[in-house]
C-alpha positions as CSV (number, residue, x, y, z in Angstrom):
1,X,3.5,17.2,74.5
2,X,6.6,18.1,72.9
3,X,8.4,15.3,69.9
4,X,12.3,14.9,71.2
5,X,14.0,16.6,67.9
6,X,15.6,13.1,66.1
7,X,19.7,13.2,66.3
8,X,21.6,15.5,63.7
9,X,25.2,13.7,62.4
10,X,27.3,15.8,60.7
11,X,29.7,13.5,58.2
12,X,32.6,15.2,57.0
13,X,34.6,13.6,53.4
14,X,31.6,11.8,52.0
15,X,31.9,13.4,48.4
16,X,33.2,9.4,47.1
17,X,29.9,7.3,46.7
18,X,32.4,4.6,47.3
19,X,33.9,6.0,50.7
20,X,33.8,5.6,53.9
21,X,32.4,9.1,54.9
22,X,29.6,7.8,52.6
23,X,29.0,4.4,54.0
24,X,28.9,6.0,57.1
25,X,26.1,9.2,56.4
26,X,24.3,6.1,54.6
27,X,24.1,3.6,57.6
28,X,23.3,6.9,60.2
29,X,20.5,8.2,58.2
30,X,19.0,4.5,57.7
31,X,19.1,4.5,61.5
32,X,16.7,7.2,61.4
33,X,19.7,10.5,61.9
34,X,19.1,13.6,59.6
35,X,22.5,13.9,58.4
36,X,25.0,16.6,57.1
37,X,27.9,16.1,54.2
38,X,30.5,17.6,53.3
39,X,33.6,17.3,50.7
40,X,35.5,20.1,48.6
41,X,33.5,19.2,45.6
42,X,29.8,19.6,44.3
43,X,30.0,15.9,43.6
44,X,28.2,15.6,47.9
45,X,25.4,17.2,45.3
46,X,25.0,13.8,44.1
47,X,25.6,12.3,47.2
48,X,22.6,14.1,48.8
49,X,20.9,13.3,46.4
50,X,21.2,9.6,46.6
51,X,20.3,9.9,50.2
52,X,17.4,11.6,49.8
53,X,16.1,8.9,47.5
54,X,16.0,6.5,50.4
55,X,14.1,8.4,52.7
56,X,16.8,10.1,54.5
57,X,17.0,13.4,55.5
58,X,19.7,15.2,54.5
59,X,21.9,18.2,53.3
60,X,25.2,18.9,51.8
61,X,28.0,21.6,51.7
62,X,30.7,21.9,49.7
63,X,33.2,23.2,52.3
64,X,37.2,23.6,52.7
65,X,37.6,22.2,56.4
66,X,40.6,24.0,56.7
67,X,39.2,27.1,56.8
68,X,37.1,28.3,59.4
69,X,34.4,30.0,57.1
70,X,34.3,26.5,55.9
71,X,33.6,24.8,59.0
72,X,31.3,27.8,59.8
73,X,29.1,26.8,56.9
74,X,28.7,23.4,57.9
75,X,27.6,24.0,61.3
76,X,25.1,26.6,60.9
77,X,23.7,24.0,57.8
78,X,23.4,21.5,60.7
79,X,21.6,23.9,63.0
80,X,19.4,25.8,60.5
81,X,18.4,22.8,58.6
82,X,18.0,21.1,61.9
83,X,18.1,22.4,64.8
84,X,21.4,21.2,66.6
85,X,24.4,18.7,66.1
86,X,24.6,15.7,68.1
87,X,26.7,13.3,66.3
88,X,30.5,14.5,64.3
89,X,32.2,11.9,61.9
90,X,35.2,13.8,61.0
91,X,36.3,11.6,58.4
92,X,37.7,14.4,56.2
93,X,41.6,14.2,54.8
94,X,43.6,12.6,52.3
95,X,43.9,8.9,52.2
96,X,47.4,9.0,50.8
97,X,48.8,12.1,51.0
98,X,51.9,11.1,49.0
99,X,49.5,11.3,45.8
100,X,48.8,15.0,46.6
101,X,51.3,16.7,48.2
102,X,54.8,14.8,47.6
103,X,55.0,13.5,51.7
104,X,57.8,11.6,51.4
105,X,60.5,10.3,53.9
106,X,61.7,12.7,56.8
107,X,64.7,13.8,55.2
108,X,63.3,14.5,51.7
109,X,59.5,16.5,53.2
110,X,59.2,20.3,52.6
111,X,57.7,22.3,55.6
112,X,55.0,23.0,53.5
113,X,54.4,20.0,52.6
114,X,54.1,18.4,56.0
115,X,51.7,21.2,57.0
116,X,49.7,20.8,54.3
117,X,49.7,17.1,55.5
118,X,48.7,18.0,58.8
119,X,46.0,20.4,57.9
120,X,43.7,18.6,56.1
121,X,44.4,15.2,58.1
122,X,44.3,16.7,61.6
123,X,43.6,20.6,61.9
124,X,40.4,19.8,60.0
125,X,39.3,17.3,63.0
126,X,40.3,19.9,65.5
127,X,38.4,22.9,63.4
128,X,34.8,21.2,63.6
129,X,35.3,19.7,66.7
130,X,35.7,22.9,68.2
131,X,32.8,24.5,66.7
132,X,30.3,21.4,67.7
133,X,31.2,21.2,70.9
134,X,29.6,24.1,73.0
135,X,26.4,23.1,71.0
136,X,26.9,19.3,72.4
137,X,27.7,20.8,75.9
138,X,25.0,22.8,75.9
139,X,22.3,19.7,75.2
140,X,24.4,18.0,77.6
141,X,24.6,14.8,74.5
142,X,27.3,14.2,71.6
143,X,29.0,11.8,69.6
144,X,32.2,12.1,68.0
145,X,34.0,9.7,65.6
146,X,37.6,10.7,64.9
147,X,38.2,8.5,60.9
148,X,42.3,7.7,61.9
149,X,44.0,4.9,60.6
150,X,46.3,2.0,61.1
151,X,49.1,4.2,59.8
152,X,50.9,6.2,62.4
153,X,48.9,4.8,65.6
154,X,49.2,1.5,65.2
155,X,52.2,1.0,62.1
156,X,53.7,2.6,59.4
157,X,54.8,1.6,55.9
158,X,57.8,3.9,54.2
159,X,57.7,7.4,52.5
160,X,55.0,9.0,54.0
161,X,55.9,10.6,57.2
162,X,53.5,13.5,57.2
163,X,50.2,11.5,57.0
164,X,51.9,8.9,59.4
165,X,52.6,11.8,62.2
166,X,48.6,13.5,61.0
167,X,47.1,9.9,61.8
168,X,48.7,9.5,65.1
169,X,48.3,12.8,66.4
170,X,44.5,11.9,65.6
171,X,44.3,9.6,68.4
172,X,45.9,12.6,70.6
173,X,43.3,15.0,69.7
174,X,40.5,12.0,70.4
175,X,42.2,11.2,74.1
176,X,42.5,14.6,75.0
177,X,39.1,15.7,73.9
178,X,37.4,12.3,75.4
179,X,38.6,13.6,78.7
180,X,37.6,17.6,78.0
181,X,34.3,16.5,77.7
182,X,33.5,13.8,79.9
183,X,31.8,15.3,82.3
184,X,29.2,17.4,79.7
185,X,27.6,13.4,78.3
186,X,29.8,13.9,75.2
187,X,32.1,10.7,74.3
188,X,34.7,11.1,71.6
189,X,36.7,7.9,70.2
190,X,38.5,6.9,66.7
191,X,38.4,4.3,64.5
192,X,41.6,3.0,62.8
193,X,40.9,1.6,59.6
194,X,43.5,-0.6,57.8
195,X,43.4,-2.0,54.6
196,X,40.0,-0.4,52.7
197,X,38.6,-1.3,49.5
198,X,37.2,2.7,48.7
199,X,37.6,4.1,45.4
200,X,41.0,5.8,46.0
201,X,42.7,1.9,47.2
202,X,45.1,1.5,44.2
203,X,46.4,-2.3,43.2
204,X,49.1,-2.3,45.6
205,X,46.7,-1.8,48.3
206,X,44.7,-4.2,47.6
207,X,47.0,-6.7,47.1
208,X,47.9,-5.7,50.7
209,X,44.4,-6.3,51.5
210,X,44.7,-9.6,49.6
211,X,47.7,-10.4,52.3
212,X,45.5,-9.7,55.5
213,X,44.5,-13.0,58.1
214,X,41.1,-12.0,56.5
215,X,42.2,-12.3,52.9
216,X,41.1,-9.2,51.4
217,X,40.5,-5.6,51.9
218,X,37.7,-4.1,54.3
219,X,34.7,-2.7,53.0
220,X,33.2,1.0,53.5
221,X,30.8,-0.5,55.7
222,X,32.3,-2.6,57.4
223,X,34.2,1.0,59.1
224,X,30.4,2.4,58.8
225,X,28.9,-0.3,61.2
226,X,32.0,0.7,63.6
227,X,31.7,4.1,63.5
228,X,27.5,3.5,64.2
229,X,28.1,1.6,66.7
230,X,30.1,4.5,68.4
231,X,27.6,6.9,67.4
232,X,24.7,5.6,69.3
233,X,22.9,6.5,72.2
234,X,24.1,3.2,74.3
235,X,27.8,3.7,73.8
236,X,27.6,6.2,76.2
237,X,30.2,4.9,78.6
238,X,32.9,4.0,75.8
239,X,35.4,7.5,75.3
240,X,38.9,7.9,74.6
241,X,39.4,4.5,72.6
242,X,40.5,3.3,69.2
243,X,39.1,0.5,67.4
244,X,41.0,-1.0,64.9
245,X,39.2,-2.1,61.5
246,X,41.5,-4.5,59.5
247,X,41.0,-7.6,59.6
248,X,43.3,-8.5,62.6
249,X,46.5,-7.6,59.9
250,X,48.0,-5.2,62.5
251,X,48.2,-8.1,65.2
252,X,49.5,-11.1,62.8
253,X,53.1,-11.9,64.0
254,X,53.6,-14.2,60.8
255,X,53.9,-12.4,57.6
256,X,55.4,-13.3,53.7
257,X,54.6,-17.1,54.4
């Protein structure tokens, strides 16, 4: 009798302990997935490590997504190490690309600038995506989480046009791909995070949080448990959507009270 090979997630961005590409690789491999991790760093050495002192399987690359020999490597980790890929978190970008690459209002953004932007906050998703999926097709099984965000789907705030327009065009890539792939048993959906308490959230952000229905910034995990929830097997009839995680901010109609 042959053992059913146990799922393989690939987690792109988990290099912060304190992010959500973290949270989520953590709450997959608890579940019992062997799972793949990426960042630009060797601080996802660290991060494999912590994993694999909880039992989970797991490996890590240190990978520049927008690159294909990057996205190369992390594939054939995933399928060497073991065996196939049936679940892609592309969580991987900047979570304020303001701080890195001067995005900036429309009429003050460089070209290069804005395609820096879009790179690393959309090309990347497109990049792995593209490499997992004949793999997926060809077990007929997949699972892809698209990390977008409140900003450019759902809202916007000033001065930051590029990640705005990278975000949205997230849920485009998610939509279109859903219905790609439909038929092959592969579901692909995105998860809008708001207001998120990682290591990167600066004061002003939190005191955003801090102004939420809720009354305080999300949690890693609390984007994890959505994104596992999206992962797994029974969500099998659930493509194409976007969930948004913050705390019902994005729906209050009364605001500065």
């Amino acid at each position: 009798m042959t053992t059913q090979r146990q799922r393989v997630a690939i987690v792109t961005g988990a290099g912060s302990a304190q992010g959500i590409g973290f949270a989520a690789a953590s709450l997959l491999g608890a579940q019992g997935r062997r799972v793949v991790i990426t960042s630009t760093t060797d601080r996802i050495v660290e991060r494999v490590e912590e994993l694999r002192a909880v039992g989970i399987r797991a490996e890590g690359v240190i990978a520049d997504l927008t690159h294909q020999a990057g996205v190369d490597a992390v594939v054939a980790t995933a399928t060497d190490a073991f065996g196939g890929v049936d679940i892609l978190v592309n969580n991987a970008g900047m979570s304020s690309v303001s701080e890195w690459f001067g995005s900036g209002p429309v009429d003050a953004l460089s070209l290069d600038h804005w395609r820096a932007s879009l790179d690393r906050n959309l090309t990347t998703m497109f990049l792995v995506t593209r490499a997992v999926a004949p793999l997926m097709q060809a077990a007929g099984y997949g699972r892809i989480v698209n990390v977008s965000s409140v900003s450019g789907p759902v809202a916007a705030y000033p001065g930051d046009v590029a990640y705005h327009a990278a975000k949205a065009g997230v849920v485009g890539l998610t939509r279109a791909t859903a219905i790609d792939m439909a038929a092959a048993g592969i579901t692909v959906n995105a998860v809008a995070p708001g207001w998120i308490d990682t290591s990167s959230a600066s004061d002003r952000e939190r005191a955003m949080g801090a102004a939420t229905p809720v009354g305080r910034s999300g949690t890693p995990d609390e984007v994890a448990h959505t994104i596992a929830f999206l992962a797994d097997d029974g969500a099998s009839y659930i493509s194409g959507q976007l969930i948004t995680v913050d705390g019902a901010n994005s729906i209050s109609e009364e605001r500065g009270r």
